[in-house]
DRENDO-1510 file (C-alpha; in Angstrom, 1 decimal, always signed):
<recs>
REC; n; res; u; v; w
REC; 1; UNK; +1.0; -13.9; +30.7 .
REC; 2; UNK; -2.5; -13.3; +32.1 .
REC; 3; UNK; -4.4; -16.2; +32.8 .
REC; 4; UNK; -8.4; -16.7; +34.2 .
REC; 5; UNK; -6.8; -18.2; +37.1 .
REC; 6; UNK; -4.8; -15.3; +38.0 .
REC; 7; UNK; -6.8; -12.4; +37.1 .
REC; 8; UNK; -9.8; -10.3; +36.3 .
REC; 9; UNK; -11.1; -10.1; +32.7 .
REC; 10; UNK; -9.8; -8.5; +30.2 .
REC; 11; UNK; -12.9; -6.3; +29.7 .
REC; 12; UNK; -12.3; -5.1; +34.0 .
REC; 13; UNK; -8.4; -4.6; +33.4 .
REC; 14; UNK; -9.2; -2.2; +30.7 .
REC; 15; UNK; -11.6; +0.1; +33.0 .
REC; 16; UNK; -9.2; +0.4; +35.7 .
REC; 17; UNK; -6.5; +1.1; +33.0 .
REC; 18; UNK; -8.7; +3.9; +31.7 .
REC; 19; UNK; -9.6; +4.9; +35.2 .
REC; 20; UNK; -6.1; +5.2; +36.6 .
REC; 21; UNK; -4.8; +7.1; +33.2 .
REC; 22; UNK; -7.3; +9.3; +31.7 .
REC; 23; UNK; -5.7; +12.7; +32.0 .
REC; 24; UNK; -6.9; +15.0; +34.8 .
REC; 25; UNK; -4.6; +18.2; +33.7 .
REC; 26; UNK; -3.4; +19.5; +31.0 .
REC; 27; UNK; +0.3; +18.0; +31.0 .
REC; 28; UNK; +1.7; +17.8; +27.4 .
REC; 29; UNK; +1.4; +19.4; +24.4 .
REC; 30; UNK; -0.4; +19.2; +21.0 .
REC; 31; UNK; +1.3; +20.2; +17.2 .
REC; 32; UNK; +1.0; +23.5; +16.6 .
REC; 33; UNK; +1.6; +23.2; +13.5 .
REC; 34; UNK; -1.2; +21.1; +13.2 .
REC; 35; UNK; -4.6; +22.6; +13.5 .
REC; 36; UNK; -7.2; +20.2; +14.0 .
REC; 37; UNK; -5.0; +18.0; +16.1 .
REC; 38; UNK; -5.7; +21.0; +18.9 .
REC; 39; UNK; -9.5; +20.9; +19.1 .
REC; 40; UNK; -9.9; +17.1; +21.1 .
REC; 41; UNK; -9.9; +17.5; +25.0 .
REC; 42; UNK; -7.2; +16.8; +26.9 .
REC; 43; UNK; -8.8; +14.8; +28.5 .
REC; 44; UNK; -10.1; +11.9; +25.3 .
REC; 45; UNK; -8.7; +8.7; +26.0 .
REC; 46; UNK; -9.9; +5.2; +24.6 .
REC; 47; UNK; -8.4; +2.1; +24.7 .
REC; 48; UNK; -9.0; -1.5; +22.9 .
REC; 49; UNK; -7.7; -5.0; +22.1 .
REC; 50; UNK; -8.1; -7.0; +19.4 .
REC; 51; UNK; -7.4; -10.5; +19.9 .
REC; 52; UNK; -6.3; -13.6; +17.4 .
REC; 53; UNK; -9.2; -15.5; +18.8 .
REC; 54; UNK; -11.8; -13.0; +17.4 .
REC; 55; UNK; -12.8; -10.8; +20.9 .
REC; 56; UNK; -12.5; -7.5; +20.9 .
REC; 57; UNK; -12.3; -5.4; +24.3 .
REC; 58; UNK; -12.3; -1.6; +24.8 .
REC; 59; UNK; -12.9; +1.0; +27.2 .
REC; 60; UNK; -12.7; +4.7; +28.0 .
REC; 61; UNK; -12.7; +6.6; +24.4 .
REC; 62; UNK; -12.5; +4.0; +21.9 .
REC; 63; UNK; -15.6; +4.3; +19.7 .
REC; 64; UNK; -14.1; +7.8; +19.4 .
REC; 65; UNK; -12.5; +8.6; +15.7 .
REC; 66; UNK; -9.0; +10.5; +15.5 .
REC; 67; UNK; -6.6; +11.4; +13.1 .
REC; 68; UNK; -4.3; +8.2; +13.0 .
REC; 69; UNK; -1.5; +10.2; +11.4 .
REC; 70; UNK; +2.0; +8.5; +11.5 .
REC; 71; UNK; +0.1; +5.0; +12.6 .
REC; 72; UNK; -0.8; +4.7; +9.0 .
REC; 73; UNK; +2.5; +4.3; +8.0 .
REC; 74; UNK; +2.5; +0.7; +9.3 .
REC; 75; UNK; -0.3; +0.3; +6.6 .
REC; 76; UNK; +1.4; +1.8; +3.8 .
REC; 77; UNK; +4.4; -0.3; +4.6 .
REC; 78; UNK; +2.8; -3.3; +4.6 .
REC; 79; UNK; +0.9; -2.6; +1.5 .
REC; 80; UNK; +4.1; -1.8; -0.5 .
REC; 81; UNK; +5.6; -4.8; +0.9 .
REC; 82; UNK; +2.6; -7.1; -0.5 .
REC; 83; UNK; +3.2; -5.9; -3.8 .
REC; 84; UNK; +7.1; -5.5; -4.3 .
REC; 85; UNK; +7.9; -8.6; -5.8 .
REC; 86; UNK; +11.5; -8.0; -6.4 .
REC; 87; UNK; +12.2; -6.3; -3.1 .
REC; 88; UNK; +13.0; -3.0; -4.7 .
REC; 89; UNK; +11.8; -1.2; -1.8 .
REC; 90; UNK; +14.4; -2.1; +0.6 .
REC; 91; UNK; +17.1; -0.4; -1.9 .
REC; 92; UNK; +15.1; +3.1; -1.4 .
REC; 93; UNK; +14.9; +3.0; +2.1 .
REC; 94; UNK; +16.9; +1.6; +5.1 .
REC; 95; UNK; +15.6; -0.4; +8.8 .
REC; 96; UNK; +17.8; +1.3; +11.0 .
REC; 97; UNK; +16.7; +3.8; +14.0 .
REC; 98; UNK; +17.0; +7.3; +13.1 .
REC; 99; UNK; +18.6; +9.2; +16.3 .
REC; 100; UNK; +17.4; +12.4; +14.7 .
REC; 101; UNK; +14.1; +14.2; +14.3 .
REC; 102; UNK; +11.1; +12.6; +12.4 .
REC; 103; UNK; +11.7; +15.0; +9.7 .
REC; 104; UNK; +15.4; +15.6; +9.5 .
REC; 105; UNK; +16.5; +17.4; +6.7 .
REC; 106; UNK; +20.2; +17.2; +7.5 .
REC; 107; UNK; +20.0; +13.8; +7.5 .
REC; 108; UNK; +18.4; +13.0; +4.3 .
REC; 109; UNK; +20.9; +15.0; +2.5 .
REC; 110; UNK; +24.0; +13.8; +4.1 .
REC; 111; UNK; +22.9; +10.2; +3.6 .
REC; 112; UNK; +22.2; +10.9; +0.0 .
REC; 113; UNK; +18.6; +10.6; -0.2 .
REC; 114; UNK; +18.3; +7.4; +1.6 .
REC; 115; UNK; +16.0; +7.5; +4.4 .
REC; 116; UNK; +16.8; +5.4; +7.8 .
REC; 117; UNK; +13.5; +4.0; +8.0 .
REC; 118; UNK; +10.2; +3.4; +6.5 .
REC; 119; UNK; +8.3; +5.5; +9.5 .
REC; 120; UNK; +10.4; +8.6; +9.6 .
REC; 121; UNK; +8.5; +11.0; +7.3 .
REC; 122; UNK; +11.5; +11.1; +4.2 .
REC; 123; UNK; +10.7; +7.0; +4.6 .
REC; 124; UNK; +7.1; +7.1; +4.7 .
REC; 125; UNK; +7.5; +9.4; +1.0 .
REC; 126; UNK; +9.1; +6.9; -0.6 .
REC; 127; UNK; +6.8; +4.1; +0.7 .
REC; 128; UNK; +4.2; +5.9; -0.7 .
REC; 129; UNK; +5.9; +6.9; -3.8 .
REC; 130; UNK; +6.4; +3.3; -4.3 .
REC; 131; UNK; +2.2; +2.7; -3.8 .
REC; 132; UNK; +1.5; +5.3; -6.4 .
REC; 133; UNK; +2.8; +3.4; -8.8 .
REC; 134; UNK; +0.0; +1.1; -8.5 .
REC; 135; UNK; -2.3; +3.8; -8.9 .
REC; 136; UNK; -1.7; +7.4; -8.4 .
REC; 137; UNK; -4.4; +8.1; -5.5 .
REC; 138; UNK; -2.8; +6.0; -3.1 .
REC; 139; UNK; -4.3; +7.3; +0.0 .
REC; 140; UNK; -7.8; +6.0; -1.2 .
REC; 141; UNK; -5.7; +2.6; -1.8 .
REC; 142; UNK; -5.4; +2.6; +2.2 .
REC; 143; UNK; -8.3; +3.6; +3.1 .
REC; 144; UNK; -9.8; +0.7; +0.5 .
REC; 145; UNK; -7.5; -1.5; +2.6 .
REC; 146; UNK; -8.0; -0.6; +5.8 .
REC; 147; UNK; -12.1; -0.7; +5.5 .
REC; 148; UNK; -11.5; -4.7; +4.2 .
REC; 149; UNK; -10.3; -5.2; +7.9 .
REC; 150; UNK; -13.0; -3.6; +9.5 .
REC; 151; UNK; -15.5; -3.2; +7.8 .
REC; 152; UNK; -18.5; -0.2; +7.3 .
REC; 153; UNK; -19.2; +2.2; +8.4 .
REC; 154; UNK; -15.4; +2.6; +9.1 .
REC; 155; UNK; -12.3; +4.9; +8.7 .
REC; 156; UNK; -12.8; +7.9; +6.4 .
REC; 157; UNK; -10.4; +10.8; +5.3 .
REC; 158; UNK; -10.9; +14.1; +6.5 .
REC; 159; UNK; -10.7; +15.9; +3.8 .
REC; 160; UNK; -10.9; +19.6; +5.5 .
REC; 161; UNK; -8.4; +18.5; +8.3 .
REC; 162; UNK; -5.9; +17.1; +5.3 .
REC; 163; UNK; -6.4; +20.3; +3.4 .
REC; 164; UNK; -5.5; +22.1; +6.1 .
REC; 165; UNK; -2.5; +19.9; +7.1 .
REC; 166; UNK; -0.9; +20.0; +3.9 .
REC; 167; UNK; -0.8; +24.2; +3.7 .
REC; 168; UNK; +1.7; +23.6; +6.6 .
REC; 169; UNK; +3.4; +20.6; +5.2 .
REC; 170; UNK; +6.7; +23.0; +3.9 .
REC; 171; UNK; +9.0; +21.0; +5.5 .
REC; 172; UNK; +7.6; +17.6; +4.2 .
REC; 173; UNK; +7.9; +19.3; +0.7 .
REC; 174; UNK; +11.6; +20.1; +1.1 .
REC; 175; UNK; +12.0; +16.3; +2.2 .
REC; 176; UNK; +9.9; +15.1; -1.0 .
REC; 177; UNK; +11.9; +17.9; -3.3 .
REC; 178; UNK; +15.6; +16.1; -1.4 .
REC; 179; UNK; +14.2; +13.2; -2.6 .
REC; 180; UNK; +13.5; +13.9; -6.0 .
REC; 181; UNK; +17.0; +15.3; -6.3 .
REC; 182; UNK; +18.7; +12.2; -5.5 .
REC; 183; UNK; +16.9; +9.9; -7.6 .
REC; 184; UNK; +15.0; +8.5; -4.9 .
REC; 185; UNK; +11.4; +9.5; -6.0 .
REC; 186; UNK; +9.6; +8.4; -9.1 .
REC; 187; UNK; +6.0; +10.4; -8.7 .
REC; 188; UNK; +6.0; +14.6; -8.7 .
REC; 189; UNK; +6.2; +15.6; -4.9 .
REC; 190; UNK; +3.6; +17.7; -5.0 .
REC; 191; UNK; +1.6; +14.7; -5.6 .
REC; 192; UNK; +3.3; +12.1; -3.1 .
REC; 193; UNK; +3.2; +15.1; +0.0 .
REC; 194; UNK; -0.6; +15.3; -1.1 .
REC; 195; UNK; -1.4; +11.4; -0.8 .
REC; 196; UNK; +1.2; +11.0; +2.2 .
REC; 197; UNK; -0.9; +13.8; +3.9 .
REC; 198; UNK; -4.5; +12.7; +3.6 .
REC; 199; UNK; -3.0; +9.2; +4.5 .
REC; 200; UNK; -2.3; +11.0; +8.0 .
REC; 201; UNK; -6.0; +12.3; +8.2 .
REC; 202; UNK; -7.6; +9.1; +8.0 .
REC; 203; UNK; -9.6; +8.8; +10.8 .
REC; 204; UNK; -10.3; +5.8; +12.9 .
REC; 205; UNK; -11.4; +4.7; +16.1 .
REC; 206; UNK; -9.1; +2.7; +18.6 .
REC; 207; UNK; -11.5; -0.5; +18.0 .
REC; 208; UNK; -10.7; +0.0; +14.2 .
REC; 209; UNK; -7.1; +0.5; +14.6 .
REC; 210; UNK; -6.5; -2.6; +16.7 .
REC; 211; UNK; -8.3; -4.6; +14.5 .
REC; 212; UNK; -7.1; -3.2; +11.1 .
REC; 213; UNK; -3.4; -3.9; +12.9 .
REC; 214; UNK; -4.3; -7.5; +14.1 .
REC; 215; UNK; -2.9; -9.2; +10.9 .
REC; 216; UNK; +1.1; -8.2; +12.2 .
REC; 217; UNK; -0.2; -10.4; +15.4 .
REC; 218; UNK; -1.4; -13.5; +13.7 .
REC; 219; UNK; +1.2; -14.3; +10.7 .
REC; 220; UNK; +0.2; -11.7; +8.4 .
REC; 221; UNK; -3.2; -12.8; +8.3 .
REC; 222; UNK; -6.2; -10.2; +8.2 .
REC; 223; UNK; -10.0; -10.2; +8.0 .
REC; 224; UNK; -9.6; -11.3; +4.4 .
REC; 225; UNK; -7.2; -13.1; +4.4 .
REC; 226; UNK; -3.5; -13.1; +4.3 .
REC; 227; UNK; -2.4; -9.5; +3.8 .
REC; 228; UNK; +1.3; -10.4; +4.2 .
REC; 229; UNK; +3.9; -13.3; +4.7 .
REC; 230; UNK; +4.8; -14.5; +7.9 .
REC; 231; UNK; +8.0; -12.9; +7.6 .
REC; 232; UNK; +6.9; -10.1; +6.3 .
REC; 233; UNK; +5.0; -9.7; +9.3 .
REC; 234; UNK; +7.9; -10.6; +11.9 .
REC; 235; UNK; +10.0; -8.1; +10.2 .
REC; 236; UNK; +7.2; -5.1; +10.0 .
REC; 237; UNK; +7.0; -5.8; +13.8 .
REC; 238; UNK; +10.7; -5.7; +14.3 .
REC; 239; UNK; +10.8; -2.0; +12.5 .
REC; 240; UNK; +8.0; -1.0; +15.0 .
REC; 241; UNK; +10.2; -2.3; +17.8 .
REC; 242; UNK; +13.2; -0.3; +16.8 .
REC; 243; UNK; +11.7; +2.8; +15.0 .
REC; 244; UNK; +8.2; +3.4; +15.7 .
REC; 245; UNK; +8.1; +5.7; +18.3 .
REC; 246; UNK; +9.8; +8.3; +16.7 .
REC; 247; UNK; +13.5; +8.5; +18.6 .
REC; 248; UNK; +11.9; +7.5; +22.1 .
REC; 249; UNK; +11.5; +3.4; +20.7 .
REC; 250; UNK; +14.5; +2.8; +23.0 .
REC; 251; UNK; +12.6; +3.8; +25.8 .
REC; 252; UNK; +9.2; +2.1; +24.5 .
REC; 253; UNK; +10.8; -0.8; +24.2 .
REC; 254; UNK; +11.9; -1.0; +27.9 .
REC; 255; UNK; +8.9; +0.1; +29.2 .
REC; 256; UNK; +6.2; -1.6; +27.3 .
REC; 257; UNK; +8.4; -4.3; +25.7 .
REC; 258; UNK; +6.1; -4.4; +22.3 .
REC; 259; UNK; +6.2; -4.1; +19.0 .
REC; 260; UNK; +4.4; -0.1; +18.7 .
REC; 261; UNK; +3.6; +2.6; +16.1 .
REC; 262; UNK; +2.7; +6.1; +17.0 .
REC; 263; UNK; +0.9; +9.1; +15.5 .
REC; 264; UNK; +0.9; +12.9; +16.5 .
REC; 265; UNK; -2.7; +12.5; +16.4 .
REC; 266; UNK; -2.3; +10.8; +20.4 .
REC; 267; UNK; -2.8; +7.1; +19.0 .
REC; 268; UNK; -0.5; +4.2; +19.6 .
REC; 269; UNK; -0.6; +1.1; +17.8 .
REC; 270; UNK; +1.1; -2.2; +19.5 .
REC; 271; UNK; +1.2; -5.8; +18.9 .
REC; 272; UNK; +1.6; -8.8; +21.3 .
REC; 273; UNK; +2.1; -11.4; +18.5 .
REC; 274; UNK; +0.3; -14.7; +19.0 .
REC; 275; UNK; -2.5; -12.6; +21.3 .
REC; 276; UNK; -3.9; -9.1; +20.3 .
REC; 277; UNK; -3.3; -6.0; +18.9 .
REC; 278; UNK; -3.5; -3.0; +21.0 .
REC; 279; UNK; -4.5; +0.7; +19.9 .
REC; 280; UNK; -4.8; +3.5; +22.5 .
REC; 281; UNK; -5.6; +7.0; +22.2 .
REC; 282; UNK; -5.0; +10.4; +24.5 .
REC; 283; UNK; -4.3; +13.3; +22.3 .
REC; 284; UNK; -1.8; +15.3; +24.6 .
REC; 285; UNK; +2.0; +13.9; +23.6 .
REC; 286; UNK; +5.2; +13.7; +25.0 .
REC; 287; UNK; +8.7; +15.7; +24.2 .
REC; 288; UNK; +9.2; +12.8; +21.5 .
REC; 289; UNK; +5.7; +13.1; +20.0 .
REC; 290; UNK; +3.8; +9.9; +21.3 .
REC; 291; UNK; +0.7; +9.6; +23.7 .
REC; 292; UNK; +1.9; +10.6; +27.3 .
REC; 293; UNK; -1.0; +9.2; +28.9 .
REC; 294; UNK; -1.1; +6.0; +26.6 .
REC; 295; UNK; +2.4; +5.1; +27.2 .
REC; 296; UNK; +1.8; +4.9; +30.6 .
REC; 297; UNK; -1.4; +2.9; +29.9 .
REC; 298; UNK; +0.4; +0.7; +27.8 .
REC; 299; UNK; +3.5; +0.3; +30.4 .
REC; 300; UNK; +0.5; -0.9; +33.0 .
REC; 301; UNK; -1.4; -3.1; +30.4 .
REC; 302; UNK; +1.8; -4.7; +30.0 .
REC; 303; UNK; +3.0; -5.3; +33.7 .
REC; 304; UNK; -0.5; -6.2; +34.7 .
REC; 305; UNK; -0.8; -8.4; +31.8 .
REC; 306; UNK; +3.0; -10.4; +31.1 .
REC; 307; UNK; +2.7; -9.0; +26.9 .
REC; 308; UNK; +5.8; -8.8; +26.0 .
REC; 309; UNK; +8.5; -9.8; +23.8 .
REC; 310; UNK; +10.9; -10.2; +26.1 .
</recs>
């Protein structure tokens, strides 16, 4: 673990991190099916840390807003979790890794409309499924939520961008319509694709991100308060560990060693817990759909550093 002793501040580490991985070609890709996910450069990359001690840190990019996407489905989750009292939730979708696409069809259907995991999209559905029945416009539920942690002016929906999103959500349609079939969806799907999209297009800066995630570092505990039990929160972060970077956690995990939830969008969410919470942003992804340049960043940040869970 980094100590004052043993080297610079946190505030330094993050310039050189941004510094040594800001992207100098375009390597990667975007979504093309995606449209507003293309129009960044390739270049954008922000980076800051959130800590349990009440500091916050950033570099490069991070006062930057971008479309957190799949990031928000740690949100969701934790917000259904808050308010299932009987644990139903955990009988409509599973904790295990995926090993397939994101948005497996196949799998869905031979598994009978019971999704691996709460941050494949089929999982994220139902989570948000089960939000709607608090009150049907769920997304503005998360954005309510997520604005308690950091305050105004802060994340917003982009309404355009989901708009656009959702005339090329087809194939999250056909997972919402699998769903309905098996009994595994309560709310019309039209409706749960449309709240599970403009979730996606919330838009947040890495500063807002960290600090919106820094309750799964600290017991559960957010800027109001507690959000979530302590073992709510040990158990969201073990999820992230095995299935929040799409099918590529394994190799997350052994590189970074944290606790992380990405988005399409280029963000990366990550928790040391006891210290921070991490969020960096480079829009250009990997084969497996996360942040190439902020994996690496994070891989440094953690050698350079000693945050890990192992």
């Amino acid at each position: 673990m980094m100590t004052a002793l043993d080297s610079p501040p946190l505030g330094l580490v993050l310039d050189d991190i941004v510094r040594s991985h800001r992207p100098r070609t375009e390597a990667g890709s975007v979504p093309a099916n995606i449209p507003h996910l293309q129009s960044p450069p390739f270049d954008r990359f922000g980076i800051a840390v959130a800590t349990t001690s009440g500091e916050v840190f950033s570099s490069g990019d991070a006062g930057l807003p971008f479309s957190i996407q799949s990031i928000s489905k740690v949100f969701t989750l934790a917000m259904a979790l808050s308010a299932d009292d009987s644990g139903s939730l955990w009988s409509r979708v599973l904790r295990e890794p995926s090993g397939t696409s994101f948005n497996s069809l196949v799998q869905l259907e031979v598994e009978h409309g019971v999704p691996r995991n709460p941050f494949i999209n089929s999982g994220a559905l139902v989570v948000t499924d089960h939000l709607m029945e608090r009150s049907p416009d769920a997304a503005a539920q998360v954005l309510r939520f997520l604005n308690g942690q950091v305050g105004q002016p802060g994340p917003f929906i982009d309404e355009i961008a989901a708009r656009s999103e959702l005339s090329s959500s087809s194939r999250n349609l056909a997972l919402a319509h699998f769903l309905k079939e098996f009994g595994n969806l309560r709310r019309p799907a039209q409706a749960v694709v449309e709240n599970y999209v403009r979730q996606c297009s919330i838009m947040m800066t890495c500063v807002e991100v960290a600090k919106a995630g820094l309750f799964l570092a600290q017991d559960g505990r957010g800027a109001q308060g507690a959000v979530i039990s302590r073992s709510e929160a040990k158990r969201i972060g073990s999820i992230m560990l095995t299935c929040g970077m799409y099918d590529a956690a394994g190799e997350f995990a052994y590189r970074v060693g944290l606790p992380g939830k990405s988005g399409v969008g280029g963000g990366i969410l990550a928790i040391v817990p006891g210290e921070c919470a991490i969020c960096v942003w480079s829009p250009r992804l990997d084969s497996k759909g996360n942040s190439l340049a902020g994996t690496a960043a994070l891989a440094d940040l953690s050698d350079r550093t000693g945050w890990s869970i192992f």
